[in-house]
N, C-alpha and C positions, 0 to 999 in steps of 0.2 A: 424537580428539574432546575437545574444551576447554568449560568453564567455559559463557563465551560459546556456541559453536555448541550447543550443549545447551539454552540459555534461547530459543537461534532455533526450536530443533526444538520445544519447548514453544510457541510462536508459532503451528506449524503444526499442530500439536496442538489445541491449542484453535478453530481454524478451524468443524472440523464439530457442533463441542457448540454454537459459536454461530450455524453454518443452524440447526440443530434445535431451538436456544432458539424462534429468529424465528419459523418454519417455525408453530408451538407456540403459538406466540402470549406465550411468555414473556419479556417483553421488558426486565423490571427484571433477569433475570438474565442474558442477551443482552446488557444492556449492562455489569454487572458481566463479562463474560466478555472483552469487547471490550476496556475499557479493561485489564483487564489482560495482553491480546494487547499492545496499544500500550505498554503500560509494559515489555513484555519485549525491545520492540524498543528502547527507551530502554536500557536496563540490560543488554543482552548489547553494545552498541558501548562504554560507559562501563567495563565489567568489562575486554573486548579493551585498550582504552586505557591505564587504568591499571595492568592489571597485562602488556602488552605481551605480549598472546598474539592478536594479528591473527592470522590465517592468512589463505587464499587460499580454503580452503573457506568460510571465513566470509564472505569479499569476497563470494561467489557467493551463497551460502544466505542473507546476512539481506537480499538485495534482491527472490530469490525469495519470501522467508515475504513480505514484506510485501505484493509483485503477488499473492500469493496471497490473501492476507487482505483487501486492500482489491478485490477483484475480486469475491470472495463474498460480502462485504459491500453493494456497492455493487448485483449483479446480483439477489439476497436481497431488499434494500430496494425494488428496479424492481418484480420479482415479485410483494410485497406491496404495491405503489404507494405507496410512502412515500416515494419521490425521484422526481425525473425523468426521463425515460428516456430524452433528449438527452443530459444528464450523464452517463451510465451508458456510455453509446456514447462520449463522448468520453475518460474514465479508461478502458474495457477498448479501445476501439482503440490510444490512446498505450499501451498493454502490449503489447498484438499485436505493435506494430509493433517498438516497441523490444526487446522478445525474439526476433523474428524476424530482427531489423538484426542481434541478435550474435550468433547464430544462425548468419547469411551472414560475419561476421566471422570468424569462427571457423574453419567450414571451409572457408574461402580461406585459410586459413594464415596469418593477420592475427595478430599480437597483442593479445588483447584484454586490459584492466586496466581492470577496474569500479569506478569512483570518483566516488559520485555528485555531481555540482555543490551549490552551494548552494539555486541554480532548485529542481533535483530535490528535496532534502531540503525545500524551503518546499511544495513539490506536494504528498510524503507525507501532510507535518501537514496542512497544508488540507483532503487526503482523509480522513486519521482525522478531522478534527475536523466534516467532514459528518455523517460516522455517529455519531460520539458526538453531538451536538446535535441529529442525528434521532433519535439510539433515547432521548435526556432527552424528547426531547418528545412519541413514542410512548408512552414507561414511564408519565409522569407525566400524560398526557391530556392534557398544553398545547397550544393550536391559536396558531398565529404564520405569522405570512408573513416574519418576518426572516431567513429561511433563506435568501432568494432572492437575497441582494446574499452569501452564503458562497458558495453555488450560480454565481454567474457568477465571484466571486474564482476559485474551486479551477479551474473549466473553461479560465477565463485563464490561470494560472500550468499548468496539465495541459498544453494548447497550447504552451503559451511553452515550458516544457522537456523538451517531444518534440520540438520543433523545434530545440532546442539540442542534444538525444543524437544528433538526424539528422545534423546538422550535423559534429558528431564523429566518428559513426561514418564519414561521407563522406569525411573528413581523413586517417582511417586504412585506408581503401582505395584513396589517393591520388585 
């Protein structure tokens, strides 16, 4: 266990303090909990990086913590109807699936090597930057409809590169 993997596990960690903020109805500290779930996932790939201690359990663990984090969050906000719950169905379906695709990858004897695209990496941000812009405008009482043009961004790009891992993972089952 390294540096990194350790600030991922911190990731998951914080997951259930932030249902229990929302849950709570505490939402300035919900959101102070979130961004710095999302800032851990910045900072355990930059630490890997620079000081060259990738591993392979990290390859796995920091894309779990995050389906993990952005799935609670996202199923959290439905629950208390503060997003959409079209939205919500399309981020935890593209995880279903794509968990389930490496899943079949895996024990068919495939080689699998998790390396997110850039598609994937632009999804994430778009999905953290839902919830953080929900829970700003939760915490601080603002009412806006600008949400809705985020709301179809993130569900397009969510699509777009579930359909690119499908595509992948089809490559490598020949």
């Amino acid at each position: 266990m390294n540096l990194p993997n350790s600030i991922t596990l911190v990731r998951v960690i914080l997951i259930p303090f932030f249902v229990d903020l929302m849950i709570y109805g505490y939402y300035r500290a919900a959101l102070l909990v979130f961004v710095a779930a999302c800032l851990t996932d910045a900072l355990d790939g930059l630490i890997a990086r620079l000081t060259n201690t990738k591993t392979e359990l990290g390859a796995f663990l920091d894309p779990m913590a995050d389906k993990l984090l952005i799935v609670s969050s996202f199923v959290t906000l439905a629950i208390l109807a503060k997003i959409p719950v079209w939205l919500v169905i399309i981020v935890v379906s593209r995880d279903i699936i794509l968990t389930l695709g490496s899943m079949v990858i895996y024990f068919t004897g495939h080689s699998l090597s998790i390396k997110p695209s850039m598609l994937g990496k632009t999804t994430t941000v778009l999905q953290f930057l839902v919830v953080t812009l929900t829970l700003v405008l939760i915490a601080y009482g603002i009412k806006s409809d600008y949400l809705r043009g985020v709301y179809w961004a993130t569900a397009g790009f969510t699509a777009a590169s579930g359909i690119q891992y499908v595509i992948r993972g089809m490559k490598i089952m020949g």
